[in-house]
C-alpha positions as a Markdown table, in Angstrom:
| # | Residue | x | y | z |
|---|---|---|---|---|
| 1 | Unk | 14.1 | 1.0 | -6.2 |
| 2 | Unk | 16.8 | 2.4 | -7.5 |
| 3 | Unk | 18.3 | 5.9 | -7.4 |
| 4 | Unk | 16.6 | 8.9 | -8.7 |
| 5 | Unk | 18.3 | 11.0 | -11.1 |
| 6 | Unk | 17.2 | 14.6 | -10.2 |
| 7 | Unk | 20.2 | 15.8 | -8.5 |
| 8 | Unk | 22.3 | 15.5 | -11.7 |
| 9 | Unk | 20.0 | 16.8 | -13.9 |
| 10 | Unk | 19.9 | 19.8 | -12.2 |
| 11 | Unk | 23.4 | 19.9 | -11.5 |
| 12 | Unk | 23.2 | 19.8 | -15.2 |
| 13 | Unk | 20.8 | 22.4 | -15.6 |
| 14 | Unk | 22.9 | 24.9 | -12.8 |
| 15 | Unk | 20.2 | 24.1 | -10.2 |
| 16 | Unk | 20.4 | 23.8 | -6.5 |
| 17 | Unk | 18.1 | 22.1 | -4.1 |
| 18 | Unk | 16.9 | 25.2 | -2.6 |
| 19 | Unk | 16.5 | 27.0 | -6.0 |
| 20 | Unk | 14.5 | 23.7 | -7.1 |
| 21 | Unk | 12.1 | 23.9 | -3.8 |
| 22 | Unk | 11.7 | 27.8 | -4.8 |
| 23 | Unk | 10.4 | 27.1 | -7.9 |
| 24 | Unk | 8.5 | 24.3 | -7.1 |
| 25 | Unk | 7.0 | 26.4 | -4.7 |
| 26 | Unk | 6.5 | 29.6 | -6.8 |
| 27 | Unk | 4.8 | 27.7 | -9.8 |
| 28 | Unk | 2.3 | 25.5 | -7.2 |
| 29 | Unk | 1.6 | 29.6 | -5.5 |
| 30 | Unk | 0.7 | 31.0 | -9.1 |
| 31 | Unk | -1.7 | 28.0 | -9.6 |
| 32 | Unk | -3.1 | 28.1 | -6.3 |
| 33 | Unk | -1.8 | 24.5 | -5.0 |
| 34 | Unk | -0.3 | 23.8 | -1.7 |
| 35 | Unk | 3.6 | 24.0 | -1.4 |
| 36 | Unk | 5.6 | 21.4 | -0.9 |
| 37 | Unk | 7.9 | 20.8 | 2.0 |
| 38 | Unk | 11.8 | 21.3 | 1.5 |
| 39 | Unk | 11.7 | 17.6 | 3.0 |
| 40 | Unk | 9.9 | 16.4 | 0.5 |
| 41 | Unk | 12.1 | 18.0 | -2.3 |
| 42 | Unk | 15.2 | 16.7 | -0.6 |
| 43 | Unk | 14.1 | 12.9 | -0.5 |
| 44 | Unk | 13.6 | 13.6 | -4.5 |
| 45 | Unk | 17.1 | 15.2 | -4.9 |
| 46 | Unk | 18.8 | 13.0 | -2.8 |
| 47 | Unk | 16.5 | 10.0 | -4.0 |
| 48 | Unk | 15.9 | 8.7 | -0.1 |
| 49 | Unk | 13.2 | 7.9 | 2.1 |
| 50 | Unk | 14.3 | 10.5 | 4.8 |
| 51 | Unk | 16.0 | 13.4 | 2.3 |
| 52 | Unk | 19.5 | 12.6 | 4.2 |
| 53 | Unk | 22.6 | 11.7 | 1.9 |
| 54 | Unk | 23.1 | 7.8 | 2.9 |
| 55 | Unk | 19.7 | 6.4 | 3.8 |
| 56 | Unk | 17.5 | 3.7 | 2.6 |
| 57 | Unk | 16.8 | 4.3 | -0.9 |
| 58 | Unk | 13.1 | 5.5 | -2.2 |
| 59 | Unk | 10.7 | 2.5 | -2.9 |
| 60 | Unk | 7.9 | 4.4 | -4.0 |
| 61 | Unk | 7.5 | 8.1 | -6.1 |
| 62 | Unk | 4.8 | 10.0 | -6.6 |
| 63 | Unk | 4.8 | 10.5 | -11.2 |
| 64 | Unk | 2.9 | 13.9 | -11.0 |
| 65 | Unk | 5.6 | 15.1 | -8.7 |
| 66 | Unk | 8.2 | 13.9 | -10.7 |
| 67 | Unk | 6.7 | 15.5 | -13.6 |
| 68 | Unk | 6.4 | 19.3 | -11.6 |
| 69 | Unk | 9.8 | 18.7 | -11.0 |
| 70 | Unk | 11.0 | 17.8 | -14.6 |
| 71 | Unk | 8.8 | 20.7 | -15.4 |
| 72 | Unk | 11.0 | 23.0 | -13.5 |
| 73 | Unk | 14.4 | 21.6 | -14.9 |
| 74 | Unk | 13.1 | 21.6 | -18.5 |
| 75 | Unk | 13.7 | 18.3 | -19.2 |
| 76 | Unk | 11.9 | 14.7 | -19.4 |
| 77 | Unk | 10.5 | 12.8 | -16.5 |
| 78 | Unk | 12.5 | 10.1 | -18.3 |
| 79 | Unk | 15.7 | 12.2 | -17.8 |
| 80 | Unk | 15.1 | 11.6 | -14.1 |
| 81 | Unk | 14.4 | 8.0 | -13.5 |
| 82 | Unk | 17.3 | 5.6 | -12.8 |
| 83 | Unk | 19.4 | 4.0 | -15.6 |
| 84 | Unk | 19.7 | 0.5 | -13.8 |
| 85 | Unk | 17.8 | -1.2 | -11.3 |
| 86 | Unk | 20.3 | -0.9 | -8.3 |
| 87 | Unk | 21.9 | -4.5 | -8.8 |
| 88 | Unk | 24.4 | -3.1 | -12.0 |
| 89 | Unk | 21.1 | -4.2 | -14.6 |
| 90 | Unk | 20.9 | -1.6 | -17.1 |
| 91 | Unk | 17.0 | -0.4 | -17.3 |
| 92 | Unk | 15.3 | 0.8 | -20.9 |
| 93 | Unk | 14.9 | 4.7 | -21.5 |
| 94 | Unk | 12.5 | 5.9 | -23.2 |
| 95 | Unk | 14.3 | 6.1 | -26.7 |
| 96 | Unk | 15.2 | 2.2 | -25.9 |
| 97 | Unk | 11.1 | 1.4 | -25.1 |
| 98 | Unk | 10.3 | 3.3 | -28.1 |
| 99 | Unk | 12.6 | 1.5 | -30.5 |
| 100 | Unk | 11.6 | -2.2 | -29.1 |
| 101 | Unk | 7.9 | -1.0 | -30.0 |
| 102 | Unk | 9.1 | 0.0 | -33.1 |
């Protein structure tokens, strides 16, 4: 799979990693849910299977997690997924898939 964008949309947004895995944390607290390890948030920021910079890229993501974390940036789940497939082929965003329905 092909990289995750969540680091640099909340490098957009002024976010840092531990800021992201705070508020991850505080909104799963206020709805009674389980946290969610810092490892965990790091192999989403850094878009890995082991959370370290240089690793072997994520193959598979959890949706509803990407969604709690789009949540927290204020911005799409579509904002987060990769823009190419990892081999330099552009993928379609969502306003792309929407105007091929069209």
């Amino acid at each position: 799979m092909a990289r995750l964008r969540v680091q640099q949309a909340a490098e957009r947004k002024g976010v840092k990693l531990n800021q992201l895995y705070q508020a991850i944390n505080t909104a799963r607290a206020q709805r009674g849910d389980k946290f969610v390890a810092v490892g965990t948030v790091r192999r989403y920021w850094h878009s890995t299977e082991d959370g370290a910079l240089t690793s072997t890229e994520l193959d598979q993501v959890s949706w509803s997690f990407l969604q709690e974390i789009a949540g927290v940036l204020g911005v799409s789940v579509y904002d987060l997924l990769p823009t190419e497939d990892g081999l330099g082929n552009l993928l379609p965003t969502s306003r792309k898939a929407l105007q091929d329905v069209a």
